[in-house]
PDB file of N, CA, C and O in Angstrom:
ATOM      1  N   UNK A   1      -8.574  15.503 -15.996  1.00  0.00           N
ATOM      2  CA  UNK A   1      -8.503  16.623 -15.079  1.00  0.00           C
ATOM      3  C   UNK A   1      -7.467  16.316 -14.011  1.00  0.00           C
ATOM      4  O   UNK A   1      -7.459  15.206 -13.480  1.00  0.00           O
ATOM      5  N   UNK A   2      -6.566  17.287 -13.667  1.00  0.00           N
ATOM      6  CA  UNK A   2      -5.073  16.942 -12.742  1.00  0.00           C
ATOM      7  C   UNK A   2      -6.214  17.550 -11.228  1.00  0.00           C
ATOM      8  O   UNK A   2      -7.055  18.439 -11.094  1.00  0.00           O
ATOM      9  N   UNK A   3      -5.673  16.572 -10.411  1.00  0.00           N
ATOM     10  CA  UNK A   3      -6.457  16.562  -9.018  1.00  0.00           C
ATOM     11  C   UNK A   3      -5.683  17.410  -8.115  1.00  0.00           C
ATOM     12  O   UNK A   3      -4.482  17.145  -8.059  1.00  0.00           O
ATOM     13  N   UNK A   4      -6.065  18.264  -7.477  1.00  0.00           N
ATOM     14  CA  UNK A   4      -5.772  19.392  -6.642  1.00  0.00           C
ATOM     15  C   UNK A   4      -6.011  18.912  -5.185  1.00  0.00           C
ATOM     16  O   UNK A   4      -7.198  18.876  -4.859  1.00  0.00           O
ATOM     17  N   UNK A   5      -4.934  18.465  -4.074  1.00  0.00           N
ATOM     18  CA  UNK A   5      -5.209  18.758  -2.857  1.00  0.00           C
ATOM     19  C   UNK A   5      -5.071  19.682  -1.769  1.00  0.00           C
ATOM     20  O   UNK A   5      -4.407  20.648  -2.143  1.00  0.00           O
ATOM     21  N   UNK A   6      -5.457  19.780  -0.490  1.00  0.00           N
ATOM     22  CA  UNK A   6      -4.652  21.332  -0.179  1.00  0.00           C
ATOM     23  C   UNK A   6      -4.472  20.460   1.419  1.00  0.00           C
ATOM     24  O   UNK A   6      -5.383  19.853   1.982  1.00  0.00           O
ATOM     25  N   UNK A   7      -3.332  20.579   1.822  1.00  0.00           N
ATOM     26  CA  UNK A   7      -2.548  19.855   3.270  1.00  0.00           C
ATOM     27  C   UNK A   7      -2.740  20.352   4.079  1.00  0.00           C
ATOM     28  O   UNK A   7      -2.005  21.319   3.880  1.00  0.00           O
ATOM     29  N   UNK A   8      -3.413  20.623   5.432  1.00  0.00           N
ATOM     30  CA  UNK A   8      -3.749  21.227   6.444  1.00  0.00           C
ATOM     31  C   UNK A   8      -2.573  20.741   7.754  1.00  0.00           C
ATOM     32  O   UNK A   8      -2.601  19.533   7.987  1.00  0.00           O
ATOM     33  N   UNK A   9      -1.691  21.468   8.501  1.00  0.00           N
ATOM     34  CA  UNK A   9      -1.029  20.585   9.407  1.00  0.00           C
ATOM     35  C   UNK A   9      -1.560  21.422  10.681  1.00  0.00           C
ATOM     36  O   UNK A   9      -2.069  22.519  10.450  1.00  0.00           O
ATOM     37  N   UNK A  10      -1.496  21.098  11.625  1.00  0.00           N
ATOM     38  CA  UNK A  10      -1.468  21.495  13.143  1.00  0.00           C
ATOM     39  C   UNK A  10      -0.550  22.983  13.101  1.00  0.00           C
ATOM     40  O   UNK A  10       0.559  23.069  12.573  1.00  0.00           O
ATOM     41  N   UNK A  11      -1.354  24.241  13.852  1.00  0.00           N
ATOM     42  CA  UNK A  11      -0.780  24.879  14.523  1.00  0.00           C
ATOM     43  C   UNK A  11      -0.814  26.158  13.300  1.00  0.00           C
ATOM     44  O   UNK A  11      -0.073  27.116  13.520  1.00  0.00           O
ATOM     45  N   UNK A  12      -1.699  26.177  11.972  1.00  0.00           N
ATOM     46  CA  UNK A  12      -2.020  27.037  11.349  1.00  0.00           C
ATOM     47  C   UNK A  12      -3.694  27.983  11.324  1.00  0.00           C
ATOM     48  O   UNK A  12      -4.878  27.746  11.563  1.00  0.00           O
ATOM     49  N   UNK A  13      -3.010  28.900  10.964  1.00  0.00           N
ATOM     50  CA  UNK A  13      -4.222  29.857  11.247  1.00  0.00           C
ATOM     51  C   UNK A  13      -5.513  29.268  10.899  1.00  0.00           C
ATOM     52  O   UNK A  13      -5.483  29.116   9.677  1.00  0.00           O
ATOM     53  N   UNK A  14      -6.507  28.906  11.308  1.00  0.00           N
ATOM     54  CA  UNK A  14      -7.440  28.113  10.207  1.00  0.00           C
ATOM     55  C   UNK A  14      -8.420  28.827   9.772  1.00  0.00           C
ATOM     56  O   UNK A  14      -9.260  28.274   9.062  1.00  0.00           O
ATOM     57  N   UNK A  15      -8.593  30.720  10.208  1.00  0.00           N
ATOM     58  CA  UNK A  15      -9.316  31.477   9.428  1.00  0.00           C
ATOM     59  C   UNK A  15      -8.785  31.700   8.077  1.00  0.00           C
ATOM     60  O   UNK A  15      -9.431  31.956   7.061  1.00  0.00           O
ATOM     61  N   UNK A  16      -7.530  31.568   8.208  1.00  0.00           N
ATOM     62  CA  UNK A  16      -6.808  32.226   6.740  1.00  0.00           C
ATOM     63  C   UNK A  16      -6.984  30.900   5.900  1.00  0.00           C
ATOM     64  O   UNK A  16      -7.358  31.121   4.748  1.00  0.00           O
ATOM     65  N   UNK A  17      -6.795  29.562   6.223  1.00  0.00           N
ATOM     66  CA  UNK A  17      -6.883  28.802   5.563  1.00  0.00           C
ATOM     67  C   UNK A  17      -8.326  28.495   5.186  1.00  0.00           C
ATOM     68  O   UNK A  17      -8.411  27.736   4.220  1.00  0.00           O
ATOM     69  N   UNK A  18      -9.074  28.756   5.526  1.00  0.00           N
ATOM     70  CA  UNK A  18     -10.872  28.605   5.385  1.00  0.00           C
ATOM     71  C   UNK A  18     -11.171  29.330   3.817  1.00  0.00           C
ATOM     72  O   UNK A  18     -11.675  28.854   2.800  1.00  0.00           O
ATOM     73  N   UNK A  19     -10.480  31.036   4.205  1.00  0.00           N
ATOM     74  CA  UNK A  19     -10.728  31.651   3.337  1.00  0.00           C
ATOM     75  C   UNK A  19     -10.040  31.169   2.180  1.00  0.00           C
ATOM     76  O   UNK A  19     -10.757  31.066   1.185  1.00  0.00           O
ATOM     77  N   UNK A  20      -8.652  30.797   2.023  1.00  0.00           N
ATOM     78  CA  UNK A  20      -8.305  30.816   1.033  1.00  0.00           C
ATOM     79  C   UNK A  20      -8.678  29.419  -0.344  1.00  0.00           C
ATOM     80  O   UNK A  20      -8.770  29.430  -1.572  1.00  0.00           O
ATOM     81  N   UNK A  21      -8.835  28.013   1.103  1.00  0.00           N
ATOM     82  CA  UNK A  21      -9.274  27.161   0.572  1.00  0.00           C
ATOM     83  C   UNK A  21     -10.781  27.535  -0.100  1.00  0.00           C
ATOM     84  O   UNK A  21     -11.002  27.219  -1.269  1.00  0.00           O
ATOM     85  N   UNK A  22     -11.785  28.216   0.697  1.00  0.00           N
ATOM     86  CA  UNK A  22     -12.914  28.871   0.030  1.00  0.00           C
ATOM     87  C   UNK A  22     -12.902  29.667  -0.923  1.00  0.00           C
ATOM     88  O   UNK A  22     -13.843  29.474  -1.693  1.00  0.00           O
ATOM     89  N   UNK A  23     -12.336  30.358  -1.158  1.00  0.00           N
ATOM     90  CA  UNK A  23     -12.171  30.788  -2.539  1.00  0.00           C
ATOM     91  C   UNK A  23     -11.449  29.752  -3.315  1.00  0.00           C
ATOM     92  O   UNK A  23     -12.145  29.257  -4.201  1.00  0.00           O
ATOM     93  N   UNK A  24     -10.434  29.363  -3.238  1.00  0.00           N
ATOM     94  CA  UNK A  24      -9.678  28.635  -4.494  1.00  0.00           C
ATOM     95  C   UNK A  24     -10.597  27.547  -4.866  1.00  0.00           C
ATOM     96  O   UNK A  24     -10.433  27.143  -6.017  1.00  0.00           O
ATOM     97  N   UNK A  25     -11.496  26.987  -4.203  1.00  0.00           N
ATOM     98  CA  UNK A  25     -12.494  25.947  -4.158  1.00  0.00           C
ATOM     99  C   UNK A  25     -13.597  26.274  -5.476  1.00  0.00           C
ATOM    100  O   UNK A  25     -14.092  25.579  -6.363  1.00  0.00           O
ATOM    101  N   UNK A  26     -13.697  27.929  -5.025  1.00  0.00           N
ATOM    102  CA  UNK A  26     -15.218  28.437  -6.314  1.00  0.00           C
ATOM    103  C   UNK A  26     -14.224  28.447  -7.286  1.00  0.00           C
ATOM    104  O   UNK A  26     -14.544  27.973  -8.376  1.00  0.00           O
ATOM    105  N   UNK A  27     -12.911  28.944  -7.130  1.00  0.00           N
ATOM    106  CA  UNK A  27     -12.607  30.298  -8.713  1.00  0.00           C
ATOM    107  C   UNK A  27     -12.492  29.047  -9.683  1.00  0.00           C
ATOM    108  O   UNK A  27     -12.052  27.947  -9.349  1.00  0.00           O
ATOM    109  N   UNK A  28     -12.871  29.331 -10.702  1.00  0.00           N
ATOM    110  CA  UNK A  28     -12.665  28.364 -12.128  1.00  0.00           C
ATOM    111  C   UNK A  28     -14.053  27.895 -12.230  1.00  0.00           C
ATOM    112  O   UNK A  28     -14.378  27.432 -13.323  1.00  0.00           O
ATOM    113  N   UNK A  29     -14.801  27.921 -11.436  1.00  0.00           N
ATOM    114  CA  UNK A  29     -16.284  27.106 -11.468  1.00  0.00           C
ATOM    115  C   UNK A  29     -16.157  25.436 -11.530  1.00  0.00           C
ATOM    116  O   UNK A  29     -17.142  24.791 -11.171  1.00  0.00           O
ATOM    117  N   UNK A  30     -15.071  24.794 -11.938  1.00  0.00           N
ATOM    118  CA  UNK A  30     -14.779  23.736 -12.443  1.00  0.00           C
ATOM    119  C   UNK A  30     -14.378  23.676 -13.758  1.00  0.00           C
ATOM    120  O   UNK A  30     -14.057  22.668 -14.388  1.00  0.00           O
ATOM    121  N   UNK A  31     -14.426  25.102 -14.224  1.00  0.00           N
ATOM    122  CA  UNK A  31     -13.631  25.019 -15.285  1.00  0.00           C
ATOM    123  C   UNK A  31     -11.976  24.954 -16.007  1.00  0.00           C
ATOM    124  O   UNK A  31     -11.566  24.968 -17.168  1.00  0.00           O
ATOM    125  N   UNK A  32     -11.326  24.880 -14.682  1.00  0.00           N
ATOM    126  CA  UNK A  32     -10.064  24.412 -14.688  1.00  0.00           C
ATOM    127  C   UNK A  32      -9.323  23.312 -14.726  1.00  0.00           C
ATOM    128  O   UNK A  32     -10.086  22.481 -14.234  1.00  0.00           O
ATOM    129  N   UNK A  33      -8.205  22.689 -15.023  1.00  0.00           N
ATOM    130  CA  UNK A  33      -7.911  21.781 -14.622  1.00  0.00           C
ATOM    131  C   UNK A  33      -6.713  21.350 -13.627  1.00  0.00           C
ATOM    132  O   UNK A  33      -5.903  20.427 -13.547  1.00  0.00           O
ATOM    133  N   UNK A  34      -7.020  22.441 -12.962  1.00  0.00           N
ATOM    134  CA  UNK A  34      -6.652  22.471 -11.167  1.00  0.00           C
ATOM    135  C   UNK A  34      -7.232  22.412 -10.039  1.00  0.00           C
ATOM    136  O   UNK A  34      -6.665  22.396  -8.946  1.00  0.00           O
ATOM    137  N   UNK A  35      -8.453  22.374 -10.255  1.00  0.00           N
ATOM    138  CA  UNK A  35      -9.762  22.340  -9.370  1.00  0.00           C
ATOM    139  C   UNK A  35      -9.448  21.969  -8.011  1.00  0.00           C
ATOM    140  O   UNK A  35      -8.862  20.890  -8.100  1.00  0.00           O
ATOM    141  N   UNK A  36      -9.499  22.165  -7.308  1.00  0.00           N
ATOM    142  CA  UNK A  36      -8.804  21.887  -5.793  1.00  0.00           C
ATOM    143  C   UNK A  36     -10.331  20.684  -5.260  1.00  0.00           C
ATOM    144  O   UNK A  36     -11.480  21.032  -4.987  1.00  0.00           O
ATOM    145  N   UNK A  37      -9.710  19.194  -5.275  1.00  0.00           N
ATOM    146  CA  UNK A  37     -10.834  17.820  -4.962  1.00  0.00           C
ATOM    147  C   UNK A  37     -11.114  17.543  -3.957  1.00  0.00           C
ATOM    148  O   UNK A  37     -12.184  17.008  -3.670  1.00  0.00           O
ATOM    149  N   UNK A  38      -9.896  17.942  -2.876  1.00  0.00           N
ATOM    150  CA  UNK A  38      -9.957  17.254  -1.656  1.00  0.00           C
ATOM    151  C   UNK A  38      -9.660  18.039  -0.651  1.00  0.00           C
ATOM    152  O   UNK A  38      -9.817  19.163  -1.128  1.00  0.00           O
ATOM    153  N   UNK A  39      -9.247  18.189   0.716  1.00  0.00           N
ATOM    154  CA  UNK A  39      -8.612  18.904   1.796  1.00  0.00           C
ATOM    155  C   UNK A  39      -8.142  17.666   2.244  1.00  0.00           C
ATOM    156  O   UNK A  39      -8.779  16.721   1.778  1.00  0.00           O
ATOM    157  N   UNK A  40      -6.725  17.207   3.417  1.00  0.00           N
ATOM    158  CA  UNK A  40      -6.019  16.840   3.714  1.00  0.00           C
ATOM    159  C   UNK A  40      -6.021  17.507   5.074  1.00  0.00           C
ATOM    160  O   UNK A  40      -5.108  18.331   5.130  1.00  0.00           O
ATOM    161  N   UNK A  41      -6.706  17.440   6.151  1.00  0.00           N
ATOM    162  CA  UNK A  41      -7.041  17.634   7.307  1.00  0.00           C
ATOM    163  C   UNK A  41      -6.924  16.931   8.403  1.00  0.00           C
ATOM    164  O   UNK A  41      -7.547  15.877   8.274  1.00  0.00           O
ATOM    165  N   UNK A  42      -6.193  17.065   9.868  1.00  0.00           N
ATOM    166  CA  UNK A  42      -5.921  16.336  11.166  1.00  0.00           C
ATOM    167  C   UNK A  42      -7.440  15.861  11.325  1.00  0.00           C
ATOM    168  O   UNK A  42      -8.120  16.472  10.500  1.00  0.00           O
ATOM    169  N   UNK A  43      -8.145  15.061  12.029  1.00  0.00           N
ATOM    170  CA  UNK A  43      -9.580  15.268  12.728  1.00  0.00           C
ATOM    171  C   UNK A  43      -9.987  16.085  13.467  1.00  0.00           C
ATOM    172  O   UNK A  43     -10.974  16.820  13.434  1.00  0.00           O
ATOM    173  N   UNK A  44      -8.715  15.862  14.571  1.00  0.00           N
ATOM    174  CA  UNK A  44      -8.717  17.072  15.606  1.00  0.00           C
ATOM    175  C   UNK A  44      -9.405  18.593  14.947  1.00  0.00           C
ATOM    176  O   UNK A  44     -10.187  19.289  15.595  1.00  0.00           O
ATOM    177  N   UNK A  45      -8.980  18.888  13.687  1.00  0.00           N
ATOM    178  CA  UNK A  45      -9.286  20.215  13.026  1.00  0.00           C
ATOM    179  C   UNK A  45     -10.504  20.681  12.217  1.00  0.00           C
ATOM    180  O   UNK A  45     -10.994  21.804  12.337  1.00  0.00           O
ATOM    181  N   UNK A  46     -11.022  19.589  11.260  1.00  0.00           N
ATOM    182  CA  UNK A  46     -12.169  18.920  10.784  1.00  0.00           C
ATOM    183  C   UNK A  46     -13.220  20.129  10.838  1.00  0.00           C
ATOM    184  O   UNK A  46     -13.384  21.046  10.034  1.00  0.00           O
ATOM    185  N   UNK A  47     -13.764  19.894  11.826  1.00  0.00           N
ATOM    186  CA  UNK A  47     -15.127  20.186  12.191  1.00  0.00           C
ATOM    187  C   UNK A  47     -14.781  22.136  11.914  1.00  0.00           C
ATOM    188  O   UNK A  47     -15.600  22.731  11.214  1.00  0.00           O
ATOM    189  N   UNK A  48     -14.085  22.600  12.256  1.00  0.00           N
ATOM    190  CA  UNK A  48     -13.382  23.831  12.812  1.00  0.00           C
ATOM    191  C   UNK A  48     -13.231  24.268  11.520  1.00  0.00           C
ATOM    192  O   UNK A  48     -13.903  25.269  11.271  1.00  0.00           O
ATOM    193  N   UNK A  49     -12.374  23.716  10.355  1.00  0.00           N
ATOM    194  CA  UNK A  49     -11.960  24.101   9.349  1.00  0.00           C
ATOM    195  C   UNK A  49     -13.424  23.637   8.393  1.00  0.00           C
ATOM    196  O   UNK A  49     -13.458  24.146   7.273  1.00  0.00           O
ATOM    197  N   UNK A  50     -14.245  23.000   8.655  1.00  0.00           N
ATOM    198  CA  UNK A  50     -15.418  23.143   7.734  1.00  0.00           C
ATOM    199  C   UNK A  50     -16.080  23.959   8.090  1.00  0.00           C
ATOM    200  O   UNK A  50     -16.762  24.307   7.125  1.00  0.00           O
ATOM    201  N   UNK A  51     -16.433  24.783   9.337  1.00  0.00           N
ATOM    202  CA  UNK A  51     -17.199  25.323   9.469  1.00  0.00           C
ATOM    203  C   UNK A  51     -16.578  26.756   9.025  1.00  0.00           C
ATOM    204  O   UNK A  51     -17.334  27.727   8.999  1.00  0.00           O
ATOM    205  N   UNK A  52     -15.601  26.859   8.775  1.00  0.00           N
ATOM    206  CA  UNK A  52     -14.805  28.453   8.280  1.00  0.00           C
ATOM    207  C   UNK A  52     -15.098  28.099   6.649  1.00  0.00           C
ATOM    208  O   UNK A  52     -14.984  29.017   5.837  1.00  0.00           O
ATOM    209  N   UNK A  53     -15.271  27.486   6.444  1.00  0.00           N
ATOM    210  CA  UNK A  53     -14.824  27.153   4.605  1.00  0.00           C
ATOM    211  C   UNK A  53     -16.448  27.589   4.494  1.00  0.00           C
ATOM    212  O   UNK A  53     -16.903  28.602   3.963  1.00  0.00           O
ATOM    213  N   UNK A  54     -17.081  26.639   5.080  1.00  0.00           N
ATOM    214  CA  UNK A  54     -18.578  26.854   4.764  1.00  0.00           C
ATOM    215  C   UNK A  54     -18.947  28.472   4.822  1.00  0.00           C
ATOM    216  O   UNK A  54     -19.726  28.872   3.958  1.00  0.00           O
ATOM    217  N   UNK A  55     -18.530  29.250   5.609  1.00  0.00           N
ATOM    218  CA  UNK A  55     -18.930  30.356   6.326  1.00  0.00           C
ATOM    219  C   UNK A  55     -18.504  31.505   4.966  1.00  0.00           C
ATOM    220  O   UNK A  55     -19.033  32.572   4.658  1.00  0.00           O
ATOM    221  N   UNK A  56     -17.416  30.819   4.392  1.00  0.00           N
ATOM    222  CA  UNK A  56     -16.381  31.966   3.094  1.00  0.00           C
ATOM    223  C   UNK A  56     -17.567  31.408   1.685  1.00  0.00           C
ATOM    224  O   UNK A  56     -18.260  32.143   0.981  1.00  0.00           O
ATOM    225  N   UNK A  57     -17.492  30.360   1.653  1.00  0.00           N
ATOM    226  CA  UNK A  57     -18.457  29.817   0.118  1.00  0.00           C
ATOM    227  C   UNK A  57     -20.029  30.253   0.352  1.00  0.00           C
ATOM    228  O   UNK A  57     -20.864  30.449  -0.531  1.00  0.00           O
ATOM    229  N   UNK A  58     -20.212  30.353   1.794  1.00  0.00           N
ATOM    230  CA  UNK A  58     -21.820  31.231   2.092  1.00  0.00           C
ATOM    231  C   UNK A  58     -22.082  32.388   1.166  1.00  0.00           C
ATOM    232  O   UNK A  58     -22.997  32.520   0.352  1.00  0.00           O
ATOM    233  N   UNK A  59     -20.838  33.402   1.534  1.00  0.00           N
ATOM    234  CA  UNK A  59     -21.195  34.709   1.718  1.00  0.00           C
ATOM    235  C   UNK A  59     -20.533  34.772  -0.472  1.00  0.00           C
ATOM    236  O   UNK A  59     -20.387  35.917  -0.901  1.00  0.00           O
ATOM    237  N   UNK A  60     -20.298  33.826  -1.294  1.00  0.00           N
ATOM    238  CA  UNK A  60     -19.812  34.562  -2.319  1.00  0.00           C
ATOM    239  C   UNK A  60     -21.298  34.426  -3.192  1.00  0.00           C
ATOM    240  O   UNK A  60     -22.235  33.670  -2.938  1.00  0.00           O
ATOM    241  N   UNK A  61     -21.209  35.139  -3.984  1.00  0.00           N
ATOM    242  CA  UNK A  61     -22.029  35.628  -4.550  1.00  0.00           C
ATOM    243  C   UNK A  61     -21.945  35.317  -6.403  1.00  0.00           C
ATOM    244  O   UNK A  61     -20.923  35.155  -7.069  1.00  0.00           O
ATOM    245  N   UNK A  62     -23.508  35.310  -6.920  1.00  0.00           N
ATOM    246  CA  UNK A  62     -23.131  34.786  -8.509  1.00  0.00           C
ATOM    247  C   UNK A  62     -23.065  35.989  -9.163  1.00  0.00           C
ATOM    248  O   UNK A  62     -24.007  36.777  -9.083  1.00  0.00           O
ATOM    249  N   UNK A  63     -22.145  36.222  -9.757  1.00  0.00           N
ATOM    250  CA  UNK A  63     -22.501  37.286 -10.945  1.00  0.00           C
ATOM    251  C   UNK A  63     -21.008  37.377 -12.008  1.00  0.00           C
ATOM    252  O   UNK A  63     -20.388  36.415 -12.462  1.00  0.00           O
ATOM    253  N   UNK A  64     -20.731  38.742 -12.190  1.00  0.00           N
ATOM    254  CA  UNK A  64     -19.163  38.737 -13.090  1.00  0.00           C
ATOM    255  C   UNK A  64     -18.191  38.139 -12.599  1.00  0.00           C
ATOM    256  O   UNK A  64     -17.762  38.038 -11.450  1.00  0.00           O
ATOM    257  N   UNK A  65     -17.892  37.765 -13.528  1.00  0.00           N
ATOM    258  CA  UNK A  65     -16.822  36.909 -12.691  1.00  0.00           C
ATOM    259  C   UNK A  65     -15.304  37.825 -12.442  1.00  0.00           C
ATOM    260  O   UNK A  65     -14.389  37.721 -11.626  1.00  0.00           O
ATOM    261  N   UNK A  66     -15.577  38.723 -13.565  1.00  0.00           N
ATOM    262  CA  UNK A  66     -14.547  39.711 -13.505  1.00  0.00           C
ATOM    263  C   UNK A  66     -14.396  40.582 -12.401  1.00  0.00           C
ATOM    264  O   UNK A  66     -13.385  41.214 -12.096  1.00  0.00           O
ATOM    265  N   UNK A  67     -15.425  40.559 -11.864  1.00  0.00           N
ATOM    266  CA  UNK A  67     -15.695  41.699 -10.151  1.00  0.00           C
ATOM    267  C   UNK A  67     -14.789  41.361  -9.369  1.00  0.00           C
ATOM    268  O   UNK A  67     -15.043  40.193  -9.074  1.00  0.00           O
ATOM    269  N   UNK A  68     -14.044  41.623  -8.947  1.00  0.00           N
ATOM    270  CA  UNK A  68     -13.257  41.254  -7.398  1.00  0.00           C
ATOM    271  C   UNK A  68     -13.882  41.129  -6.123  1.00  0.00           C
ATOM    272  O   UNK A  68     -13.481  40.422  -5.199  1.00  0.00           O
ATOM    273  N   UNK A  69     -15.056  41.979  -6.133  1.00  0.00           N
ATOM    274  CA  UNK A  69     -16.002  42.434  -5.183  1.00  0.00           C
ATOM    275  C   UNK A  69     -15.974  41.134  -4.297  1.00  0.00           C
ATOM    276  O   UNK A  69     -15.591  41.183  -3.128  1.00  0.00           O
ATOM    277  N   UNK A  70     -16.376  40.025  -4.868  1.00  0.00           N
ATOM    278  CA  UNK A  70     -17.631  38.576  -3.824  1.00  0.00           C
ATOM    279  C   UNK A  70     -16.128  38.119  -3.146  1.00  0.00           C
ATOM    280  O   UNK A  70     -16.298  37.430  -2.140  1.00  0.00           O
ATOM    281  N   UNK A  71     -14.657  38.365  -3.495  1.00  0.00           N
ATOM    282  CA  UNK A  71     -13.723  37.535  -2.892  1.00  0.00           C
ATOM    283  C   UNK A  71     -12.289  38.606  -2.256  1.00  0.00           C
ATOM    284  O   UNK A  71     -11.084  38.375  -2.159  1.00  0.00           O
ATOM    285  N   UNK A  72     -12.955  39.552  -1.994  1.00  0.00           N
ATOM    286  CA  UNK A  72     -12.097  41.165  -1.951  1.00  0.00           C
ATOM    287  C   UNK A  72     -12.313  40.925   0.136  1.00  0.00           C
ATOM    288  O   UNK A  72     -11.508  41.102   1.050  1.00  0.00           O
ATOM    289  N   UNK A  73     -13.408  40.580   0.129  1.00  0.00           N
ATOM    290  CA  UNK A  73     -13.638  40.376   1.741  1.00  0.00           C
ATOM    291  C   UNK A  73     -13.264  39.478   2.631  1.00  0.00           C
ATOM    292  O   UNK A  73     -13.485  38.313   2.301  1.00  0.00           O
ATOM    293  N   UNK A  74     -12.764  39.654   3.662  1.00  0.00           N
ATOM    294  CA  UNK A  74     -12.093  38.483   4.794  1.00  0.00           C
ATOM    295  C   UNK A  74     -11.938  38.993   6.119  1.00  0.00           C
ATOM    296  O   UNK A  74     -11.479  38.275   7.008  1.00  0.00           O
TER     297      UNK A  74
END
């Protein structure tokens, strides 16, 4: 499986990055072999950017996967 990281630097939006890392995190289930493994995060940011990620992987929902619906919201 090829390991997926995603680079966080200072001075980016970190709602947009919450969401997007939160979704790209579910889509594939693990059935890819791009799976995103790690985040690459300042400390300073940490706490801030987990609590947005957590907040996006809360609200998705199980069902078709074909729906757009659970990842259409932000």
């Amino acid at each position: 499986m090829a390991e997926s990281a995603n680079r966080i630097i200072d001075g980016v939006d970190l709602d947009v990055v919450a969401h997007i890392i939160g979704v790209s995190a579910c889509f594939g289930v693990g059935q890819a072999y791009s799976t995103l493994s790690r985040v690459l995060v300042p400390d300073a940011l940490a706490t801030q950017l987990g609590e947005g990620m957590v907040a996006v992987v809360s609200k998705q929902q199980l069902g078709d996967p074909l729906d757009p619906t659970p990842w259409s919201s932000h």
